[in-house]
C-alpha positions in Angstrom: 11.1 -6.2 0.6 7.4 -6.8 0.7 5.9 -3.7 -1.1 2.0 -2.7 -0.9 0.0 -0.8 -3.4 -3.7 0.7 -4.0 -4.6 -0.6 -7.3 -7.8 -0.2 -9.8 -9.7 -2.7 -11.5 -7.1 -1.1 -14.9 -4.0 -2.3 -12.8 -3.2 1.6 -12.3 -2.4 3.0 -8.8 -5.5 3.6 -7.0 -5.5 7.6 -6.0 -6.3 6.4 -2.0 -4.6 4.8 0.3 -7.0 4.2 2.9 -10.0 4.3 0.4 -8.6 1.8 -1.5 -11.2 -1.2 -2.5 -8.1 -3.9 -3.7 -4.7 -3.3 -3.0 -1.8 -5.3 -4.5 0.9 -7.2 -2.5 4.2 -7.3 -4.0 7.6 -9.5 -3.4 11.1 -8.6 -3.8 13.6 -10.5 -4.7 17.1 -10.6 -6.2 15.9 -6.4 -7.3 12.7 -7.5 -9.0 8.9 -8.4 -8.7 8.7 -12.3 -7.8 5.4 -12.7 -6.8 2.2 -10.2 -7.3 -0.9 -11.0 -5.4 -4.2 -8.8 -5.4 -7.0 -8.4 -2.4 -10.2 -6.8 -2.3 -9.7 -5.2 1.2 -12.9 -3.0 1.2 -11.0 0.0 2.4 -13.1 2.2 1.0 -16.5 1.1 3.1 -14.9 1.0 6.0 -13.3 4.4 5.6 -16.4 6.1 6.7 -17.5 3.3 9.6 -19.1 4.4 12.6 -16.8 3.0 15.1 -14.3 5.8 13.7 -10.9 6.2 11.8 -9.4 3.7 14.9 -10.8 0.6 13.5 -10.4 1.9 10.1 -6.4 1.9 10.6 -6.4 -1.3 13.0 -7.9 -3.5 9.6 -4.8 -1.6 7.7 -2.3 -2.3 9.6 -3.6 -5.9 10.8 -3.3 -6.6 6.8 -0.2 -5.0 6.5 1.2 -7.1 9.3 -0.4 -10.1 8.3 1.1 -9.7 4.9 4.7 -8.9 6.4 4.8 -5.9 4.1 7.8 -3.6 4.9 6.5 -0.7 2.2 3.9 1.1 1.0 3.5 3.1 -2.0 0.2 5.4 -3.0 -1.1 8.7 -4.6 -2.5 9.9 -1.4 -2.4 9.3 2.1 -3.8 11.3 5.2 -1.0 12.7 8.4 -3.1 9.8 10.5 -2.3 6.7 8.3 1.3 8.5 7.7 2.1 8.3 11.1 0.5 5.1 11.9 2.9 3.7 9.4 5.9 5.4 10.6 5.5 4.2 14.0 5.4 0.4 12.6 8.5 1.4 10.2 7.3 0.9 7.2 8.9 3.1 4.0 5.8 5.4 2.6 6.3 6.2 -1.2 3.8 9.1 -1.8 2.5 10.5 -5.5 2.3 7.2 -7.3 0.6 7.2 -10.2 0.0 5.2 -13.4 0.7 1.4 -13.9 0.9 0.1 -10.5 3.2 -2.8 -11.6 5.5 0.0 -13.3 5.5 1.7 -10.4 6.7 -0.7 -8.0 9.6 -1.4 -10.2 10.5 2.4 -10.5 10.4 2.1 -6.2 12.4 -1.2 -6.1 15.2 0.9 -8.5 15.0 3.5 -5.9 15.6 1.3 -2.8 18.3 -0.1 -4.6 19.9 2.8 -5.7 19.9 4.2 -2.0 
């Protein structure tokens, strides 16, 4: 399980998906966190680029992809980006908030759990 996660420069969830400025990239293994990596993905300038909400998601998902992640949790997220990310699979965790690391752990619980 590769999880993904808007974070703030306080390690709490960020409150935007697709706004987000760093993101966090989390592996699973054996039910816990074994490797955390941050990115400042710029999300949040690109959000609002003129060549429209289609190269907005294409940078998303080219990351997400890139990064092989299988899951992604947030506060917020628009229909667009929730179906983008349904048609590539990937597990959506909405409502996060708090400590982001805390977070993913309360998701990789759930995943276990069923």
């Amino acid at each position: 399980m590769v999880i993904c996660i808007p974070v703030d420069e306080a390690g709490q969830v960020g409150p935007h998906w697709g706004r987000a400025a760093r993101v966090a990239v989390a592996a699973v293994a054996d039910g816990a966190v074994s490797d955390w990596q941050e990115f400042d993905v710029g999300w949040d300038a690109s959000h609002d680029d003129p060549a429209g909400h289609g190269a907005h998601h294409a940078r998303i998902v080219r990351f997400l992809r890139e990064h092989g992640v299988d899951t992604v949790v947030a506060g917020g997220m628009g229909p667009g980006m929730v179906n983008t990310l349904g048609k590539m699979g990937i597990d959506i965790y909405h409502g996060a908030a708090g400590d982001a690391r805390a977070v993913v752990e309360q998701v990789i619980g759930l995943s276990e759990n069923g």
